[in-house]
C-alpha positions, -999 to +999 in steps of 0.1 A: -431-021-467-403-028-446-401-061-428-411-058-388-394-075-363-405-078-327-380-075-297-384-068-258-425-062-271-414-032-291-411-024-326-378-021-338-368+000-368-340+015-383-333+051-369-345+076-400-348+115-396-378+138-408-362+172-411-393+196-400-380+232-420-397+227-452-429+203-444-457+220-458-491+227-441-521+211-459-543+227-477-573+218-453-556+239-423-546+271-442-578+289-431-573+272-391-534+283-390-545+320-406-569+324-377-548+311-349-518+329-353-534+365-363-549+379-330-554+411-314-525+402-288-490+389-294-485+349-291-456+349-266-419+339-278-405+306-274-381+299-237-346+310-257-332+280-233-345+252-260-321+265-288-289+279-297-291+310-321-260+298-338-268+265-343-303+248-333-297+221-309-314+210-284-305+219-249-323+199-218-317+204-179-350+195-171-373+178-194-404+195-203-435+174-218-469+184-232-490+160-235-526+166-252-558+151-249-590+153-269-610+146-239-610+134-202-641+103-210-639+075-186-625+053-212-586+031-216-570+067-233-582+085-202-566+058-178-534+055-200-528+092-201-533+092-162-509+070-156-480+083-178-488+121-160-486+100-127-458+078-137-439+105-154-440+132-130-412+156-108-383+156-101-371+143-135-399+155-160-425+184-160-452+172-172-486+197-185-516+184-197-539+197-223-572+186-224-604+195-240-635+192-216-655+162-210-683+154-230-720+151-220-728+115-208-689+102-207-679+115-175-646+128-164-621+098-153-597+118-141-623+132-115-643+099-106-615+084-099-602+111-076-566+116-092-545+142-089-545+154-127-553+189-132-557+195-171-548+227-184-587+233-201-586+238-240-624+245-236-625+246-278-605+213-284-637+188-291-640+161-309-666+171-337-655+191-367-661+227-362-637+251-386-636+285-361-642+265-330-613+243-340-589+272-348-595+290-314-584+255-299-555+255-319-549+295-314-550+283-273-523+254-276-498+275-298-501+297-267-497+274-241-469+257-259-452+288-264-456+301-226-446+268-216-418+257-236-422+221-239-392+201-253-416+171-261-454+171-270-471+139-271-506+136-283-536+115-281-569+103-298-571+124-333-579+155-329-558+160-301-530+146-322-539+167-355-545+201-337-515+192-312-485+187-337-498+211-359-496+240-327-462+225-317-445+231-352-462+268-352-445+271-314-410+258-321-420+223-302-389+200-314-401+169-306-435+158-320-446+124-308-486+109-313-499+075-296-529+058-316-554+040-292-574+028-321-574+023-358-602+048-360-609+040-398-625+012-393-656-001-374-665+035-367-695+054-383-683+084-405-704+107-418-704+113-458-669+129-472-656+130-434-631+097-437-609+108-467-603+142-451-592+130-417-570+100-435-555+125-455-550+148-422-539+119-401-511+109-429-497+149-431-498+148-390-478+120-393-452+135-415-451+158-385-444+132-360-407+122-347-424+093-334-458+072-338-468+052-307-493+021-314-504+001-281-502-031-305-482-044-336-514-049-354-527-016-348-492-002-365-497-025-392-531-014-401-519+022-400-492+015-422-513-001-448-537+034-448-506+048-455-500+067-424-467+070-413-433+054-421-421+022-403-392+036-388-416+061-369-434+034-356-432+020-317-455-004-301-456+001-261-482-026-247-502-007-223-496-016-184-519-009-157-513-011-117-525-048-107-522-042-072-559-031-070-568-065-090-550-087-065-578-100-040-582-118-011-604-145-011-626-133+015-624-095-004-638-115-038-663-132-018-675-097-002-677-083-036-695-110-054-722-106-024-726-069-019-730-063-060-761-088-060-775-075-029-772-042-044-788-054-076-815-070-055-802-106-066-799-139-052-763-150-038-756-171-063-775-154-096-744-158-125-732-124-135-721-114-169-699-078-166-700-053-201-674-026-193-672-004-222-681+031-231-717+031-247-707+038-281-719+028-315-687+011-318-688-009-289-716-030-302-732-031-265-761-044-292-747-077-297-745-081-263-779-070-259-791-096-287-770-121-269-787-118-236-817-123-250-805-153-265-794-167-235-819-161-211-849-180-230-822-216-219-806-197-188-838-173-167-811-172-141-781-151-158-784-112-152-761-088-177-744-058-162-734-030-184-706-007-165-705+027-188-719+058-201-727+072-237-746+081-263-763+048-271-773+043-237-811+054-244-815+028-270-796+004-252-824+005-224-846+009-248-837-024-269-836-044-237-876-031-230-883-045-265-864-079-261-883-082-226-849-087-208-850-051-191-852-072-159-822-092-167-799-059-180-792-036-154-771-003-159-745+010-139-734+044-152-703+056-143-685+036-118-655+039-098-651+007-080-643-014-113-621-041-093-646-049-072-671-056-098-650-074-118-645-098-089-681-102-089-684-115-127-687-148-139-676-137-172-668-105-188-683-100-221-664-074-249-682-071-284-664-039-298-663-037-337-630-026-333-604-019-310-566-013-298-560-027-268-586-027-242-575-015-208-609-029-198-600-064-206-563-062-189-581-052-158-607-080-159-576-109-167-554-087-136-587-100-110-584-131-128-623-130-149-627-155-179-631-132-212-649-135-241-642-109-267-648-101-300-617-109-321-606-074-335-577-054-333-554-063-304-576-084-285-560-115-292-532-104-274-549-106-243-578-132-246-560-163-262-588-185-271-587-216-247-566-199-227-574-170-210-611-167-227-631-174-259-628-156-289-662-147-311-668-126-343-678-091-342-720-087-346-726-123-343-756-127-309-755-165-315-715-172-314-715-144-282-745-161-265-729-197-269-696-182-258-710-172-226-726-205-220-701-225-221-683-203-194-711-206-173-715-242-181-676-252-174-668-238-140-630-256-136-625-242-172-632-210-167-618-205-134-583-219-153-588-195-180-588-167-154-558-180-140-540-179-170-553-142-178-537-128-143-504-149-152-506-132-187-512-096-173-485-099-147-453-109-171-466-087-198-486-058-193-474-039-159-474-006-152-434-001-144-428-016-179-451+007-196-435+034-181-399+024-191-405+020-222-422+054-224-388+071-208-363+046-234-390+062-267-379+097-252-343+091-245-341+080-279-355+111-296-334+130-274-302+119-286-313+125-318-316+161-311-290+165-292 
């Protein structure tokens, strides 16, 4: 493996091509790519503005992106692809997403937060394995491509990315680019024989790929070692949020500290601990569960939050009724107002099994929240121990619950540690930054088509 070095928080690699003309299709998609370019109507042609007949380079006036999504969820691939379609918008781009539709219990973020993102419905693309149901989503996005002529298509989350490049080579996409949000190998649950067939799919797709985005340098080395990809496909773009919303007034912190214990029926000054997360099995919302418990037999006074929607949620509520806590745990759902409750934390509590870089923990450093998180992934990127939080081991209640306590217990401290975590987010993990780095990735690729 070649030797990584790190400049201007990017990945820098030698330049290496991946000629596309004689990449074969694997085995596992011959039955999909049979059944979704056969059909009873003609797929449209490709624009004839992308290519010269005579010789096949790329020509660009206006640049065309598809970007693809497995689904809208209220979730940090949700936000991030929101605010490339917002950042990366008209007059110098043309932008069309592709999306498949939300999933029961996970909300839409796109629609609770009110933005003005209008997918482009693959109402097959889902994440479960499904043979025909998967080919029709395919069948759709070779369409789409083709109708719309994108010069780029940038995927996200697997089967987004797997489906995506495979129906831009079939529609003459040139440019194939995938982000990974999350080494989804590990810390996930996989049913039996499902891992090996999506590692192998994920490393063909990635022989497919011009370029591989990772939101961390750890996340690209764990992909490398699964054998996915080749280094000089690799970038790592930090995600960036918009910290303006995070940047409250004193009297606006004080408000919102208030008005989310009155509306939880609490005292003024009851300590708050915030779970923002997705209710997923790998989010471990357990351990903080287990934790709480913990906790509350030496601190009755400490209430848990849990911000989020999923599938665990009914055994969440359910555990907290059998650890007696159910008065101490009280679920949000779906919110929209996420700076405002993140001013009214204490602490913010993270206890994924694994993940890549967790928008949910930039926001809570941008309104300046003490972290404690589990130390997987990229975390430690954001939560340096002692610095801007506490760092714990995954599945361990009694590290989390003592964690906590000494936040609660150490005021000064952890007021400092949120300091820190807003001076962190602001020199290293802005929006603008994200955003130019996005547009210098697709420069890049351009030149080397052109």
């Amino acid at each position: 493996m070649e030797t990584w070095s790190k400049t201007n928080c990017a990945l820098v690699f030698s330049k290496a091509s991946f000629p596309t003309s004689n990449r074969a299709v694997p085995p596992n998609f011959a039955g999909i790519v049979n059944s979704a370019v056969v059909s009873s109507s003609p797929l449209p042609a490709p624009p004839r503005t992308l290519f010269d007949a005579a010789a096949p380079r790329l020509r660009v006036t206006r640049l065309r992106i598809a970007r693809v999504l497995t689904r809208p969820g209220v979730g940090g691939a949700a936000k991030h692809v929101g605010l490339l379609m917002r950042g990366l918008a008209a007059p110098e781009w043309e932008t069309r997403l592709y999306c498949g539709p939300p999933r029961a219990g996970e909300g839409d973020y796109f629609a609770l937060h009110g933005l003005d993102v209008r997918p482009n419905w693959i109402r097959s693309l889902r994440r479960e394995a499904a043979p025909s149901r998967d080919a029709r989503a395919l069948r759709d996005l070779v369409r789409q491509f083709r109708a719309f002529g994108p010069h780029i298509c940038d995927t996200h989350l697997s089967k987004a990315g797997i489906l995506g490049r495979l129906a831009a080579r079939l529609a003459g996409v040139p440019i194939r680019i995938h982000t990974f949000h999350v080494n989804i190998f590990e810390g996930y649950d996989w049913r039996l024989g499902e891992r090996p067939i999506y590692l192998g799919l994920e490393r063909w797709a990635a022989r497919e790929s011009d370029r591989l985005i990772c939101l961390s340098d750890e996340l690209g080395a764990q992909l490398l070692a699964l054998g996915i990809g080749e280094p000089a496909q690799f970038r790592a773009i930090n995600l960036g949020v918009d910290l303006a919303p995070f940047d409250g007034k004193q009297a606006q912190i004080a408000a919102a500290r208030a008005q989310i214990r009155a509306e939880l029926k609490l005292l003024p000054d009851v300590p708050l601990v915030g779970i923002i997360a997705r209710l997923a099995p790998v989010k471990s919302v357990k351990t903080a569960l287990e934790a709480a418990a913990l906790l509350i037999q030496q601190r009755p006074d400490v209430h848990f939050v849990f911000v989020g929607e999923g599938e665990t949620r009914p055994r969440l509520e359910a555990l907290a009724r059998e650890l007696k806590i159910e008065n101490h745990a009280h679920f949000l759902g779906l919110r929209a107002d996420i700076a405002r409750l993140n001013w009214a934390f204490d602490c913010v509590l993270l206890t994924s099994l694994q993940e890549g870089t967790p928008i949910s923990i930039i926001e809570s450093l941008a309104a300046s929240r003490p972290v404690v998180a589990t130390d997987v992934g990229g975390v430690k990127r954001l939560v340096k121990h002692e610095r801007t939080g506490l760092l714990i081991p995954p599945r361990n209640p009694t590290a989390t619950m003592r964690a906590i306590a000494r936040v609660l217990d150490e005021p000064r401290q952890a007021q400092s540690w949120g300091q820190c975590g807003r001076a962190l987010v602001q020199s290293e993990w802005s929006l603008e930054r994200m955003l130019n780095q996005h547009r210098a990735l697709y420069r890049e690729v351009l030149e080397e088509k052109l």
